[in-house]
Phi, psi and omega in degrees: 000332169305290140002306174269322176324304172336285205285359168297300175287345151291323151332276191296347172269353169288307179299332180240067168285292193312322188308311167299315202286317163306356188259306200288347195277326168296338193258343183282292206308337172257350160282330183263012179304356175217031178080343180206128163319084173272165175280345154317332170247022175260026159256322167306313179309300197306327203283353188270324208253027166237354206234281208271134176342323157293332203224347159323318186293347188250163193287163203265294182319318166281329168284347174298306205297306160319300185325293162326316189276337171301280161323311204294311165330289184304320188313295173289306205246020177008261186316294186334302206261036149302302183276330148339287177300302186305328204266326162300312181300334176282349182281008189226005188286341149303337193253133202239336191259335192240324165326291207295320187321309162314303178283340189280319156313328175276324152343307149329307192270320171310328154260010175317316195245031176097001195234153155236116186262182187299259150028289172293334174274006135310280183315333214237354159276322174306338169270335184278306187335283206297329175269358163072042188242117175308115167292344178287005160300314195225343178253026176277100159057036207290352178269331173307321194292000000 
Protein backbone atom coordinates (compact mmCIF):
# COMPACT_ATOMS: atom_id res chain seq x y z
CA UNK A 1 0.00 0.00 0.00
CA UNK A 2 2.78 1.99 0.39
CA UNK A 3 4.19 1.80 -2.59
CA UNK A 4 0.79 3.26 -4.11
CA UNK A 5 0.49 6.03 -1.75
CA UNK A 6 4.10 7.04 -3.42
CA UNK A 7 3.32 6.89 -6.56
CA UNK A 8 -0.08 8.58 -5.98
CA UNK A 9 1.75 11.46 -4.43
CA UNK A 10 4.22 11.70 -7.17
CA UNK A 11 1.41 11.77 -9.64
CA UNK A 12 -0.08 14.56 -8.11
CA UNK A 13 3.18 17.01 -7.57
CA UNK A 14 3.77 16.11 -11.20
CA UNK A 15 0.44 17.22 -11.86
CA UNK A 16 0.15 20.19 -10.21
CA UNK A 17 4.06 21.38 -10.92
CA UNK A 18 3.49 24.12 -13.47
CA UNK A 19 1.03 25.49 -10.45
CA UNK A 20 4.18 25.51 -8.07
CA UNK A 21 6.35 26.85 -10.53
CA UNK A 22 3.75 29.78 -11.02
CA UNK A 23 3.12 30.47 -7.44
CA UNK A 24 7.27 30.96 -6.49
CA UNK A 25 7.45 33.19 -10.32
CA UNK A 26 4.38 35.20 -8.46
CA UNK A 27 5.66 35.44 -5.65
CA UNK A 28 9.44 35.94 -6.75
CA UNK A 29 8.07 38.72 -9.05
CA UNK A 30 6.19 40.66 -6.23
CA UNK A 31 8.71 40.39 -3.40
CA UNK A 32 11.28 41.65 -5.64
CA UNK A 33 9.18 44.65 -7.23
CA UNK A 34 11.07 47.32 -5.40
CA UNK A 35 14.78 45.20 -5.17
CA UNK A 36 14.71 43.61 -2.47
CA UNK A 37 13.14 40.54 -0.59
CA UNK A 38 12.29 41.28 3.05
CA UNK A 39 11.79 38.80 5.34
CA UNK A 40 8.16 39.48 5.89
CA UNK A 41 7.52 38.41 2.99
CA UNK A 42 9.54 35.44 2.43
CA UNK A 43 7.91 34.58 5.78
CA UNK A 44 4.46 35.42 4.38
CA UNK A 45 5.75 32.65 1.46
CA UNK A 46 6.43 29.93 4.23
CA UNK A 47 3.08 30.80 5.59
CA UNK A 48 1.18 30.48 1.88
CA UNK A 49 3.36 27.00 1.09
CA UNK A 50 2.14 25.43 4.55
CA UNK A 51 -1.52 26.64 4.14
CA UNK A 52 -2.40 26.13 0.85
CA UNK A 53 -3.73 22.49 -0.55
CA UNK A 54 -1.81 22.78 -3.96
CA UNK A 55 1.37 23.23 -2.63
CA UNK A 56 1.34 21.29 0.80
CA UNK A 57 2.47 18.45 -1.47
CA UNK A 58 5.82 19.59 -2.16
CA UNK A 59 8.81 19.49 0.55
CA UNK A 60 9.02 23.44 1.58
CA UNK A 61 12.80 23.34 1.18
CA UNK A 62 12.17 22.92 -2.63
CA UNK A 63 9.55 25.45 -3.35
CA UNK A 64 11.81 27.89 -1.40
CA UNK A 65 14.42 26.58 -2.89
CA UNK A 66 12.45 27.54 -6.70
CA UNK A 67 11.06 30.70 -5.04
CA UNK A 68 15.03 31.62 -5.12
CA UNK A 69 16.07 30.74 -8.09
CA UNK A 70 13.53 33.02 -9.31
CA UNK A 71 14.77 36.00 -7.51
CA UNK A 72 18.33 35.12 -8.14
CA UNK A 73 17.24 35.43 -11.80
CA UNK A 74 15.45 39.15 -11.33
CA UNK A 75 18.64 39.92 -9.87
CA UNK A 76 20.77 38.90 -12.56
CA UNK A 77 19.09 38.86 -15.96
CA UNK A 78 15.89 41.70 -15.09
CA UNK A 79 13.73 42.03 -18.33
CA UNK A 80 14.30 38.61 -19.28
CA UNK A 81 13.56 36.47 -16.63
CA UNK A 82 10.55 38.76 -16.04
CA UNK A 83 9.38 37.49 -19.18
CA UNK A 84 10.51 33.81 -18.01
CA UNK A 85 8.33 34.20 -14.72
CA UNK A 86 5.19 35.52 -16.83
CA UNK A 87 5.36 32.76 -19.39
CA UNK A 88 5.56 30.16 -16.60
CA UNK A 89 2.61 32.09 -14.64
CA UNK A 90 0.61 31.71 -18.01
CA UNK A 91 1.01 28.36 -18.16
CA UNK A 92 -1.86 28.08 -15.66
CA UNK A 93 -3.79 30.89 -17.18
CA UNK A 94 -6.44 28.16 -18.42
CA UNK A 95 -7.64 27.15 -14.77
CA UNK A 96 -9.76 30.00 -13.77
CA UNK A 97 -9.61 28.49 -9.73
CA UNK A 98 -5.54 28.34 -9.95
CA UNK A 99 -5.39 31.86 -11.99
CA UNK A 100 -7.25 33.61 -9.15
CA UNK A 101 -5.16 31.40 -6.60
CA UNK A 102 -2.16 33.33 -8.24
CA UNK A 103 -3.08 36.63 -7.86
CA UNK A 104 -4.05 36.21 -4.28
CA UNK A 105 -0.87 34.58 -3.87
CA UNK A 106 0.81 37.62 -4.93
CA UNK A 107 -1.52 39.73 -2.99
CA UNK A 108 -0.27 38.22 -0.04
CA UNK A 109 2.97 38.65 -0.71
CA UNK A 110 2.37 42.00 -1.29
CA UNK A 111 1.08 43.03 2.19
CA UNK A 112 3.28 40.94 4.13
CA UNK A 113 4.72 43.94 5.20
CA UNK A 114 1.70 46.39 5.60
CA UNK A 115 2.13 48.17 2.42
CA UNK A 116 0.97 47.90 -1.25
CA UNK A 117 3.20 49.80 -3.08
CA UNK A 118 3.62 51.39 -6.66
CA UNK A 119 5.93 48.35 -7.76
CA UNK A 120 3.54 45.74 -6.60
CA UNK A 121 0.73 46.99 -7.85
CA UNK A 122 2.40 47.03 -11.50
CA UNK A 123 3.62 43.47 -11.10
CA UNK A 124 0.47 42.47 -10.08
CA UNK A 125 -1.67 43.90 -12.85
CA UNK A 126 0.95 42.55 -15.34
CA UNK A 127 0.09 39.21 -13.92
CA UNK A 128 -3.75 39.45 -14.13
CA UNK A 129 -3.15 40.49 -17.65
CA UNK A 130 -0.92 37.35 -18.54
CA UNK A 131 -3.58 35.42 -16.73
CA UNK A 132 -6.76 37.14 -18.95
CA UNK A 133 -8.00 38.01 -14.98
CA UNK A 134 -9.75 42.18 -14.67
CA UNK A 135 -7.00 43.35 -12.34
CA UNK A 136 -9.57 46.00 -10.76
CA UNK A 137 -10.86 42.91 -9.24
CA UNK A 138 -8.24 42.22 -6.65
CA UNK A 139 -6.22 45.69 -6.53
CA UNK A 140 -8.99 47.47 -5.09
CA UNK A 141 -7.35 48.14 -1.51
CA UNK A 142 -5.91 45.10 -1.72
CA UNK A 143 -4.06 44.85 1.78
CA UNK A 144 -7.34 45.80 3.45
CA UNK A 145 -8.95 42.54 3.03
Amino acid sequence: MELVDDLRLALERLKHRPFLEAAMATAALVAHSDGVVRLSERTRLDDILETLDLLKIYDVHDAVDLFNRYVDRLETDGGAAVEDALNDIARVSENPEEADLLVRVGMAISCADGDFEEGERRILKQICLTLHLPSENYLVAACSR
